[in-house]
N, C-alpha and C positions, 0 to 999 in steps of 0.2 A: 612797260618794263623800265628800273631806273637805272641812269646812267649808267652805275657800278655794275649792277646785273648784266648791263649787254655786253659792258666793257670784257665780266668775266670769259663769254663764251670768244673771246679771241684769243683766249690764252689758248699754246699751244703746248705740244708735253714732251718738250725737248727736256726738263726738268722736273716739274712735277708731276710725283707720280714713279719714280725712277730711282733707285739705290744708290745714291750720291755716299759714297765719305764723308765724316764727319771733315771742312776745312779747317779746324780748329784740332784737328789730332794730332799732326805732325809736332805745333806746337807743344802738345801735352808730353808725349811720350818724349821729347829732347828736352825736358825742363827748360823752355824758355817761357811758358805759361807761368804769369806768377801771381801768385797767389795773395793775401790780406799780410802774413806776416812772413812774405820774400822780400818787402818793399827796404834794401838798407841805403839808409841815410846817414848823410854829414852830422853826426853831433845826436845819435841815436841813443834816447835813453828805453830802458826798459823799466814794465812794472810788472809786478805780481800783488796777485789779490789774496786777502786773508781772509777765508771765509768764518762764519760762526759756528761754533760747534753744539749750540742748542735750535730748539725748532720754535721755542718762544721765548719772548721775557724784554730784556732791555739791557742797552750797553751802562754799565758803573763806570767805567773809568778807565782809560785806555792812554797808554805808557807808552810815548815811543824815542823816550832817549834811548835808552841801548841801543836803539836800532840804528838812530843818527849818526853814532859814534863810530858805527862802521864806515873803515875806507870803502869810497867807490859810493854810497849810498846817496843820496840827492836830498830825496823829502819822502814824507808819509803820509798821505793827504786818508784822515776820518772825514766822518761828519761833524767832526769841532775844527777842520781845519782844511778844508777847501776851497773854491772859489765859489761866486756864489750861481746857483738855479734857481731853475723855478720852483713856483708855490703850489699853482695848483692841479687838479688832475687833469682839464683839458689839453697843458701842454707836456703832458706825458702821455697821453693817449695817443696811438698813435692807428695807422690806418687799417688794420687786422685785430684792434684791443678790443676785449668781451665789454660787456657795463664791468663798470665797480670803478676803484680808485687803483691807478697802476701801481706799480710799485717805483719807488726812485732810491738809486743808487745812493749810498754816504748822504741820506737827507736826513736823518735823525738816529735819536739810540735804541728803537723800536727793532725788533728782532721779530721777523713774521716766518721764516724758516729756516730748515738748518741749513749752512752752507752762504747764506747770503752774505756777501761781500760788507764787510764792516771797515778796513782798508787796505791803501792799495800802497806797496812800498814799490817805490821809483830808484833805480839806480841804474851807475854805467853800464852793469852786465847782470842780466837773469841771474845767472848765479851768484852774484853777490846779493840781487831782492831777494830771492828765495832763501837765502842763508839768513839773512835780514831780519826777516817775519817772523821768526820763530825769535829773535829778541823784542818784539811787540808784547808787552803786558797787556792784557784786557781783561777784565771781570764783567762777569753777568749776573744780574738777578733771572733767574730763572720764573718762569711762568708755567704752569701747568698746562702741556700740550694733548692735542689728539692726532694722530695719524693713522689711524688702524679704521680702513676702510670697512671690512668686515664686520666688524664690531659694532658700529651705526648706521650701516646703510639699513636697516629695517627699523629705525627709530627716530635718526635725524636727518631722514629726507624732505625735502619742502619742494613741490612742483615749483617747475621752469615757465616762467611767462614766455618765457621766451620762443620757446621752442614747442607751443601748444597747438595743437589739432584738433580740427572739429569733429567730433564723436558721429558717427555713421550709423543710423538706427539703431537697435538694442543689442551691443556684444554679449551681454549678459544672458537677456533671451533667445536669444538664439541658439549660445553655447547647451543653454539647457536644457535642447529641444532636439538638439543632434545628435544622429547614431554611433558617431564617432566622434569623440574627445579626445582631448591631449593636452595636460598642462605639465610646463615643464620651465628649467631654469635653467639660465647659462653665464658666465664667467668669465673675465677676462680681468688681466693684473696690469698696473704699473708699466709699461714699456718708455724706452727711451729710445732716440733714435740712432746715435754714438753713428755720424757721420765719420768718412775717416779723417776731411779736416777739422779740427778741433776750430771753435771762435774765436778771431784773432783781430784786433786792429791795430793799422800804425796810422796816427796821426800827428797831422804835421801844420803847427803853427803859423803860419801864411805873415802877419801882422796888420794889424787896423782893425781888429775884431773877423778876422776871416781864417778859417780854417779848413783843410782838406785831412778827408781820411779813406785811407782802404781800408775796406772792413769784407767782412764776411758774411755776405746776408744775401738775401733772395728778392730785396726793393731798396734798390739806392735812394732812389726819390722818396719815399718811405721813411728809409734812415736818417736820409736830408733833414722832409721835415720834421722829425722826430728830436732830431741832435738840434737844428736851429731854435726849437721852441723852446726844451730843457736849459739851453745855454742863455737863451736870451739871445740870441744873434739874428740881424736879418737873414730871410733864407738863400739869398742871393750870394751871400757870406760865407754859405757852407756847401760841400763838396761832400760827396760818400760817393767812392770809384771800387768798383767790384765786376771789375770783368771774368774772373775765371772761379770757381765757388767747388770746393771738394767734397760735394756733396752736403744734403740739408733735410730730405725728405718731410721739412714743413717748418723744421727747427730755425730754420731763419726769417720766415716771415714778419716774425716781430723783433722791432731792434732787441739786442741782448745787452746785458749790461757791460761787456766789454768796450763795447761805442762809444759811453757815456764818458764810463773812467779813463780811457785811455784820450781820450779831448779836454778830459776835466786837467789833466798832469800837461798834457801840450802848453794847453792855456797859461795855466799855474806857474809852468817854468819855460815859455816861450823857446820851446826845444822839441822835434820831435820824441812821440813816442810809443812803446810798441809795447800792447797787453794779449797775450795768449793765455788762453785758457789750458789747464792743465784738464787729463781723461777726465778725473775724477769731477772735476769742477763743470762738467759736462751732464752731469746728474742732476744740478742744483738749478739746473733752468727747468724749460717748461717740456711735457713730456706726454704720451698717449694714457689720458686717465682710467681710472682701472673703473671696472661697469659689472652690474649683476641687471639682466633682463630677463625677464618674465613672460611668458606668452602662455595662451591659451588659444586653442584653434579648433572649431570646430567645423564638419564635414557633414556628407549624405554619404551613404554607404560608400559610393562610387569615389570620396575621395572631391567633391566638388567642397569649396568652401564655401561655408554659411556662419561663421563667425569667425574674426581675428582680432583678439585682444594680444597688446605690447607693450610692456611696461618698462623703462628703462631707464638707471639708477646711477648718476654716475659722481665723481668726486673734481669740488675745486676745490679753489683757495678762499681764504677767507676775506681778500680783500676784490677779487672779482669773482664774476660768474663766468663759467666758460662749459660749455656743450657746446655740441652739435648735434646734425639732425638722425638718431638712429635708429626711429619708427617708421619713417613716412615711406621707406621703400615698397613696402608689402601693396599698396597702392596703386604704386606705378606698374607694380611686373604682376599682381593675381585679383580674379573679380571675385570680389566678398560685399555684398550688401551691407552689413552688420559691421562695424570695427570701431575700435577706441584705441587710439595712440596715447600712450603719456609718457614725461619725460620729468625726470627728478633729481636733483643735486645733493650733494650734503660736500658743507664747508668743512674740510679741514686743514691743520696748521703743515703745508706745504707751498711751495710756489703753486702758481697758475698753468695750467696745462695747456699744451698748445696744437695747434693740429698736426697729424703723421700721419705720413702715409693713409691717404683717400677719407679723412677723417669723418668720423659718424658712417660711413659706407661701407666701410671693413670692418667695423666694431656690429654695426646693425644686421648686415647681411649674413656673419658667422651664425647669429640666434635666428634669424628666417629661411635660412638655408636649413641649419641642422633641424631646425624645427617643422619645416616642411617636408625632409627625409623622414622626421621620426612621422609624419601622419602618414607617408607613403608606406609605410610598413605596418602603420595601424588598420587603414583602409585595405591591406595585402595590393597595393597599387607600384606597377615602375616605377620611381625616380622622376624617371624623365616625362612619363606620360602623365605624373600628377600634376606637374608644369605648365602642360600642355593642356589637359583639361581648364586651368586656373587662369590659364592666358587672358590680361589684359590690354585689350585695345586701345585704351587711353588712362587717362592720368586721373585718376581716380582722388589724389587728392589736392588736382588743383580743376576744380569743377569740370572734370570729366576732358580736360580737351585733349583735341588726341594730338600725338606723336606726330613730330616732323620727319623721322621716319624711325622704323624700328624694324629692323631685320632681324630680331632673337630666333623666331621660327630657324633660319637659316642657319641662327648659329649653334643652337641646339641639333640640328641634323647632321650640317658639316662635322659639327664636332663627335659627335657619335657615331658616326660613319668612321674618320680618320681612328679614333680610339677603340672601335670596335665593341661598342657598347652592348649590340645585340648577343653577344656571347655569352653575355655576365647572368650568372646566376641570378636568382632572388635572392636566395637566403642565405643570410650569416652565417661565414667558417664552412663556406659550402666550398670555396676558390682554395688551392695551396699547393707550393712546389716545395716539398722535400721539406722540411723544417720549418719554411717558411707560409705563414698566412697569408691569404691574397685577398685584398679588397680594393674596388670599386667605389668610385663617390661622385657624385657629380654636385654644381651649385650652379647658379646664376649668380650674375654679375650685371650692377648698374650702377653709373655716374653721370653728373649732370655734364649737358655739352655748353659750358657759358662763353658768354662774352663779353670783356669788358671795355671799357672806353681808354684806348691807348692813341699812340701820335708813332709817327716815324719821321723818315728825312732822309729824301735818296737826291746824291748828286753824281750828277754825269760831268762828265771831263769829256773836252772832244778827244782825246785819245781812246775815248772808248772802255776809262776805270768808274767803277760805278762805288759809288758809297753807301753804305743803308745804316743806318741810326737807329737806335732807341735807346732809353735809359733799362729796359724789360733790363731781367736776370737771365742765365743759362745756367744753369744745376748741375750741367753735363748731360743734359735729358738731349742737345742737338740743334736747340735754338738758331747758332752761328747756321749752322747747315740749311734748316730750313728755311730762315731770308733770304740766304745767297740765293736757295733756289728760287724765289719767290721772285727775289729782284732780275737774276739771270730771264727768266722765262717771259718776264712782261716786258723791258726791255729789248728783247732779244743781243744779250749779250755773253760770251763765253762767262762762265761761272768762276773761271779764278782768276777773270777781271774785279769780278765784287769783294769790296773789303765790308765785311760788318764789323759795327763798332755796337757795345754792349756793355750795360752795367755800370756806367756813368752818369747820377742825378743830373751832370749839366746836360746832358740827351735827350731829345723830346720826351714827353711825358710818358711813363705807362707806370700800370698798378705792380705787386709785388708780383713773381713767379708763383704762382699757385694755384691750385684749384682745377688744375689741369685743362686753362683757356689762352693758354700764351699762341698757341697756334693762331687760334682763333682768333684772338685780339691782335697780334702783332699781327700775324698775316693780312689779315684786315687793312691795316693800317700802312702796311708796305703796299698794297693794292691801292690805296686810297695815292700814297707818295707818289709811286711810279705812274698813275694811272693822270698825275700831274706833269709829271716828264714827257710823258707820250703825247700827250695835248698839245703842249708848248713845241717839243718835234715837230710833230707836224705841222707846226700853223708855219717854222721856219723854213720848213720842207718846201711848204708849200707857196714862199714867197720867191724860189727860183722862177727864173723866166724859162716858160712853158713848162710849170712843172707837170709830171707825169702822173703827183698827187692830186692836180687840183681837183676843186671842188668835192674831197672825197673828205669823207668823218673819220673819228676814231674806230667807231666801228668797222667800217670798209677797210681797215688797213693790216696789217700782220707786220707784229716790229719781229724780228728773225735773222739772226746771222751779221747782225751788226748793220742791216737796211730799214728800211718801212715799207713794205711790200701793198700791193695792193691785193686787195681777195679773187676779187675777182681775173686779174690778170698778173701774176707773177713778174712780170717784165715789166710793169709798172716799177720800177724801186728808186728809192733814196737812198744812198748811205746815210747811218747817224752823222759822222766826220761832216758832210756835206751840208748836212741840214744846219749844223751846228753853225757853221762856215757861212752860209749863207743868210745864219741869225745874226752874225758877227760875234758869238759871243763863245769863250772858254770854257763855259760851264752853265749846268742847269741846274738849279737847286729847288726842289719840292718840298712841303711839310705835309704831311696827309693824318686825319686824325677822323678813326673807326667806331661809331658808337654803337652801342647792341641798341635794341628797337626797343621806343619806350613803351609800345602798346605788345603783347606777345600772345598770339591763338594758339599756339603749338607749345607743347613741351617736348625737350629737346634732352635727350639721354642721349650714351653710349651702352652698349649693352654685350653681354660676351656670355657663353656656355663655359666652367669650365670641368672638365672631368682629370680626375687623380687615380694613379694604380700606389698603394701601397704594401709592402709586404713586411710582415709583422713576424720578427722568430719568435715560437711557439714556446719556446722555453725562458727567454731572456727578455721576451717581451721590447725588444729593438726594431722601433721602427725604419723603416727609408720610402722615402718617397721615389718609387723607381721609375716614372711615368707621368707626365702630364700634356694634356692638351686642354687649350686656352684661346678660342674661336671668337673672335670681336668683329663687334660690328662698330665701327667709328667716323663711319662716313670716307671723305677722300683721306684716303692717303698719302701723304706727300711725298714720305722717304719711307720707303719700305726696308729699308736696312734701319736705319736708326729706331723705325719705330717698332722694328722688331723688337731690337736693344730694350725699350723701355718696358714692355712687356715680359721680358725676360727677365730684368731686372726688379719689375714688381711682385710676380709671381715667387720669386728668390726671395722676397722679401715676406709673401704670404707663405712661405714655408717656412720661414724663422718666428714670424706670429703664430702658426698651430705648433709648431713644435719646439720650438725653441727659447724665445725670449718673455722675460719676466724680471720687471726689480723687483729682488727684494728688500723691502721695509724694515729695520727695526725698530721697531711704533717704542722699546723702551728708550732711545736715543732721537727719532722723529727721522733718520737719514738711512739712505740707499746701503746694504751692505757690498754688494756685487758689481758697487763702480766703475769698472773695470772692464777693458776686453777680452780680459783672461777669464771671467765670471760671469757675465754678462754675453748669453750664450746666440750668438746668429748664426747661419750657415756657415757652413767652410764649402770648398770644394768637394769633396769627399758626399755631401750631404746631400747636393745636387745632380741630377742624373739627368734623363730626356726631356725637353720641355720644345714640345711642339704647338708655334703659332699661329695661327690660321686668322687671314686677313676677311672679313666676307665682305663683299662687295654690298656698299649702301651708297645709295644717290640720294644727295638729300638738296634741295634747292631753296630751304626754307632755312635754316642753320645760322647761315650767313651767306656772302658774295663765293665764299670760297669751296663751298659746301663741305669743310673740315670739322673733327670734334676732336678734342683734346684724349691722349695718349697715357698720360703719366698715372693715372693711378687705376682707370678701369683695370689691369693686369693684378690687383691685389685684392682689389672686392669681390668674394664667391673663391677664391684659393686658398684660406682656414678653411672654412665649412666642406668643403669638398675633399680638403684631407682630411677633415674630422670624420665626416660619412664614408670616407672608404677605412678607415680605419673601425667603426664599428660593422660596417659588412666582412670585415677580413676575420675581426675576433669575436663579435654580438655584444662587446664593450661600447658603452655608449659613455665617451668623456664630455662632461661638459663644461668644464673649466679648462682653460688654457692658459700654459704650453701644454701638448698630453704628453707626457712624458713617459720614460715605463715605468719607474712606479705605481702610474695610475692604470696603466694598462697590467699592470700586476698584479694587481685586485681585481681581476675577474677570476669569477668563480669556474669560468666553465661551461656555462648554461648562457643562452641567449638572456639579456638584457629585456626587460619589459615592452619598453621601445621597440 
């Protein structure tokens, strides 16, 4: 067993494991949390950016005396008149960038889509830049654009190297040999993620080539090096501080061009300065790209699968590639001998898309979920028992290995138990109360449980205040909370003795917030710190004359209550004060740095049931989602309050993806019409109803030290598909494009669907 492993089994669950408050709420709710653009300074200027209002072509000539000429106005920094960047794409690439060539701010007269930043007007007050810009002259030549997904995804698609799969026997023959078929297609638009803080920097010109900035992102370190390579600056020179983040669900991962510009004007006029993005200008970044996939599935009578074909089509930019993976799940969760994954792009003239909400997982699992309800009513098969029959025990398309552990059984039962599954009719418009239709849906849910290589840095004070470090993000998903407890529990010290510090690139290392491994990696990495504290404790413990430690390990000891107990005999203890005291020294300071394993036999998922009640009026075709339960299996636990929170809050979020949200495109101007909150449709209150979470218990000792899997996006993959499926059990409408809105539920005829 190593070190860290034995270290874990002394943890004790004074904390984790246990419904802590968030300690960062009180902050929130009293505005003293502040945010990228609360930061005011001595001698603050502001910019606003002018975006373009074509989707291709090139800048003619660009006028910005009128604009000078206004009081209050500073400068107007184009691409004919800024300071200088870099050249080429590796230092604009930055550590989430797809291939291709990034994009760079005010670096030339090239127009790659609408809305990009062409310049940025600086002055004393927002509302004098904003008054400003609209005296900026600029002329375009126009280029002849595409944007209209629709229109080329069956023509100018070209397969992803990227993202390629080894073909599984013959999908082909198989399909053609099965009693049961089913080919079908499915849809999904343009979404955006319209966090509710908008992207904001202020930066602040330090001198000597050094700069600092708040910004709004989900990887200081990240943005760090991001900003120092574009600037030309050593990285040691530059600062990105983002402790508190207003929401991002993936949108910050990649620096935004707000970073750039607002460091380029600091620079330029050795003053701070503060760039917010306006709603609209919220559209013009990178966004959840819109997808048409393909399947084809073939069965034995019984509903077993003997082939599964998944084609899946989706839109970048033209200067990078950007996917993700939204075939390979079918693998991990149903045994099919036979299958062909493919994945296919086509370039159009828009920005780059970026990941949202549980990317390629909630895009992919919509079409294998709805797609495997539609065989479960081809086969005349439950739902739930087709599932069950299809159950794979290992990871089929990472050569078969199995699971570190997988509780789905469990979460498929719990969950159907609580939701009351065995009630539910078969058949379509068979369920209804009064006016209203009733339907039942169920889906699975799965996301990878990763881990990445991060650092922390916990310091004790002999008073007993504890510090824990990292440069990681908090999103609001509960970060602050779950070191505290991490650090409180292996120490054994009161919990709002720990200050976490968060979101600052000077912070040991860690990768962006994402992907849903922050537990896992930071937690990691606070085990690895404190698991340095506790060492060093005790070696000073154990330099008292007769101590009652000696001769005992780490292992033999239990820190608890502000002592070092021993296991064996309770009345063996040191206080920390003491030990500390007897080291002669103020303070202990650790670095601990967590790597995932480079060799890995296991594949390591999160995995969840979840089931949807929707009721449909029969006249008006007005959905509500009145019901749901969402049954996870994600190993330990930490904070069962908060990570309730995140699965509430994804779930909320896969009810605005099946029913709600869509940009729309007008492919004749190349830009978003519905920019806006008022347009641009998510849930409200009203919209949201029950949503019951169910924890299932998984042990998993393989995972990592801590046996944790990441929280934040399993709550979203399997909640479209499962409101889509009860939505056609409720009407025999089978939508396969989303949002389903009632339009589309309006166009039933009456009669059960084919499906």
């Amino acid at each position: 067993m190593s070190q860290l492993t034995s270290m874990t089994t002394a943890i004790r669950t004074a904390y984790i494991g246990v419904p802590v408050s968030r300690v960062d709420g009180r902050m929130k709710v009293t505005g003293t949390a502040k945010y990228a653009a609360e930061h005011n300074l001595r001698g603050l200027a502001h910019g606003y950016v002018i975006g373009a209002p074509i989707p291709k072509g090139r800048i003619r000539r660009i006028d910005v005396r009128d604009a000078l000429a206004i009081e209050g106005v500073i400068d107007v920094l184009t691409h004919e008149h800024r300071p200088r960047l870099a050249t080429s794409d590796d230092e604009y690439r930055d550590d989430v960038a797809p291939t291709g060539s990034p994009y760079r701010p005010l670096y030339d007269d090239e127009i790659r889509f609408s809305g990009q930043p062409v310049a940025l007007v600086v002055a004393e007050e927002l509302a004098i830049a904003r008054f400003a810009a609209s005296f900026v002259r600029i002329e375009y030549a126009r280029a002849e654009h595409t944007t209209d997904f629709a229109a080329h995804w069956r023509t100018d698609a070209t397969p992803n190297p990227e993202t390629e799969h080894e073909p599984h026997g013959d999908a082909a023959a198989a399909l053609a040999r099965a009693p049961v078929r089913l080919e079908t297609e499915y849809r999904m638009p343009i979404e955006h993620h319209n966090p509710m803080e908008t992207f904001a920097a202020t930066a602040v010109w330090e001198g000597e080539d050094q700069i600092s900035v708040f910004d709004k992102t989900q990887g200081a370190l990240n943005c760090r090096n991001y900003l120092a390579d574009v600037l030309g600056l050593a990285r040691d020179k530059v600062r990105v501080i983002s402790p508190f983040v207003g929401g991002a669900f993936g949108s910050g991962l990649r620096p935004q061009y707000e970073l750039p510009l607002a460091a380029l004007a600091a620079r330029a006029l050795k003053r701070p300065v503060r760039v917010v993005l306006t709603r609209q200008q919220m559209f013009t970044l990178g966004y959840r790209p819109a997808n048409v996939q393909t399947l084809a599935l073939g069965a034995e009578s019984d509903g077993r699968l003997v082939s599964f074909r998944h084609e899946a089509t989706g839109v970048t930019s033209r200067f990078e590639d950007f996917q993700r993976n939204l075939v390979g799940w079918s693998r991990q969760l149903y045994t099919c001998a036979d299958s062909e994954l493919v994945q296919k792009l086509v370039k159009l003239d828009l920005n780059t898309p970026c990941d949202m909400r549980a990317p390629g997982g909630a895009e992919g699992m919509f079409a294998i979920e709805c797609a495997m309800d539609e065989l479960a009513y081809a086969a005349d098969v439950d739902p739930l028992e087709l599932r069950l029959r299809n159950y794979s025990e290992v990871d089929q398309d990472d050569d078969d290995k199995p699971f570190s552990s997988k509780e789905l059984r469990a979460c498929y039962r719990q969950g159907a138990e609580r939701f009351g599954w065995s009630k539910r009719s078969h058949a379509p418009r068979s369920m209804r109360e009064g006016r209203e239709l009733v339907g039942w849906g169920l889906a699975t849910g799965i996301w990878e449980a990763m881990q990445m290589q991060a650092s922390a840095r916990a310091v004790l004070g002999r008073n007993g205040d504890l510090e824990i470090a990292s440069s990681f993000a908090d999103i609001g998903t509960g970060t602050y909370t779950i070191m505290s407890q991490f650090a409180a529990e292996l120490i054994g010290v009161p919990i709002h003795n720990v200050v976490a510090k968060l979101g600052d690139s000077a912070l040991p290392a860690a990768p962006v917030e994402g992907g849903s491994w922050t537990a896992a990696s930071l937690g990691s990495a606070v085990l690895e710190a404190c698991n340095g504290v506790r060492r060093e404790l005790l070696r000073h413990a154990q330099a008292i004359a007769d101590s009652p430690l000696a001769d005992l390990s780490v292992d033999d000891v239990d820190f608890v209550d502000g002592e070092i107990r021993a296991k064996a005999d309770a009345a063996r203890a040191v206080a920390l004060a003491d030990a500390m005291h007897a080291g002669n020294v103020e303070r202990i300071e650790q670095t601990g740095t967590a790597r995932p394993p480079e060799a890995d036999k296991h594949a390591k998922f999160a995995h969840s049931a979840v089931f949807a009640e929707v009721k449909v009026d029969e006249d008006l075709g007005v959905i509500r989602v009145t019901r749901m339960v969402n049954a996870v299996a994600a190993g330990r636990i930490v904070n069962p309050k908060t990570a309730s929170s995140q699965i509430l809050g994804a779930v909320v979020g896969g009810i605005g993806m099946a029913l709600h949200e869509e940009t729309l495109v007008d492919h004749a101007l190349g830009r978003p019409m519905n920019h806006s909150l008022a347009e641009y449709h998510v849930p409200a209150h009203a919209d949201v109803h029950a949503i019951d979470v169910i924890f299932v218990e998984e042990k998993d000792a393989v995972v990592n030290a801590l046996g944790v899997k990441g929280l934040g996006e399993i709550g979203i993959v399997g909640t479209a598909a499962a409101i889509a499926n009860a939505v056609h059990h409720a009407t025999g409408k089978r939508v396969r494009d989303l949002p389903i809105t009632l339009d589309k539920v309006m166009g039933w005829s009456g009669e059960q669907s084919a499906a």
